[in-house]
N, C-alpha and C positions, 0 to 999 in steps of 0.2 A: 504494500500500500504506500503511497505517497506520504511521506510527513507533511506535506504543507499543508493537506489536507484535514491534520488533527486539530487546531485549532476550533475550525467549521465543525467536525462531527464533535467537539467534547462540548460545545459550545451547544449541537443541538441534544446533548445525552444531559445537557444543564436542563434544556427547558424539555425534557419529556418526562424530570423531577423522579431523572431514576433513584434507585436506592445506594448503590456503590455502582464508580468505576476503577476498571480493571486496566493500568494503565502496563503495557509491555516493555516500553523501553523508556530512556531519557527523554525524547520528543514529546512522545506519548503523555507523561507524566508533566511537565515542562506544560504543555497545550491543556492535561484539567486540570492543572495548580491555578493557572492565568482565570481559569471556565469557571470556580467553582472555590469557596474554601468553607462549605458547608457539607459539602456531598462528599463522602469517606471515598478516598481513595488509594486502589492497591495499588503498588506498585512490583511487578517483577523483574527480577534481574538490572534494574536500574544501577548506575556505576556511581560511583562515589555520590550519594543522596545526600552528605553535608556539604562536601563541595558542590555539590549541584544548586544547593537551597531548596532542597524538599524535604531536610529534618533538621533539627537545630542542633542533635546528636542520636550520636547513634542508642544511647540509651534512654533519652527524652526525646523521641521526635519531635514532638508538640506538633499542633495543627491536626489537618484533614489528611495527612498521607501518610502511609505505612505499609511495610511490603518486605519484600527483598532485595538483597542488594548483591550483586556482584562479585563483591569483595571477598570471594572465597579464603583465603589464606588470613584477612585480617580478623572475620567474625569463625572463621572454625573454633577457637576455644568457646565462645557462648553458646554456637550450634553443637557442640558434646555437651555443655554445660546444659543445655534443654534436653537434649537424647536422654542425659545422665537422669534428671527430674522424669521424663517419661517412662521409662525404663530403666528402676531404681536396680536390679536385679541384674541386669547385660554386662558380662564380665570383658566381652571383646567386641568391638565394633568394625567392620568393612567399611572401607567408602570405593566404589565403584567411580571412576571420574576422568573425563577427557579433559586432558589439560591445555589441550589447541580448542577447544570450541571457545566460541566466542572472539579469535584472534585470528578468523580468516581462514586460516591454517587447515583446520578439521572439517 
């Protein structure tokens, strides 16, 4: 899909008075941050969301946006630290993972 295009659709997913948007990438999120700072919005995979300005940190986002972020290597200890809280009992953990996706590559 077009990025230029996200402005115009999160603009009209403002007034169709959805319940959450599902924002996929920085444009994405970037276009209903501008749309919207009532209407919760996810974000996935979005790449640095403090440096971007769609959380104020990583462990206060504040506002309307929250989701995931990218940053695989800097949030893996909080992502075992949730695993560990879900899964109080899991003595070894796999992670399955391509390490070129996301950089062209894979």
């Amino acid at each position: 899909m077009d990025e230029k295009k996200f402005p115009e659709l999160a603009t009209e997913l403002v007034h169709l008075n959805v319940d959450v948007i599902v924002a996929a990438n920085n444009p994405a999120v970037e276009a209903a941050r501008r749309a919207t700072r009532t209407i919760p919005i996810v974000m996935v995979l979005a790449e640095d969301p403090v440096a971007s300005g769609f959380a104020a940190s990583l462990a206060r986002p504040g506002g309307n946006i929250t989701g995931f972020s990218s940053q695989w290597a800097e949030l893996f200890g909080k992502r075992l630290q949730l695993l560990k809280e879900a899964a109080p009992h899991a003595l070894r953990v796999a992670v399955l993972w391509d390490p070129t996706f996301g950089t062209g590559t894979g």
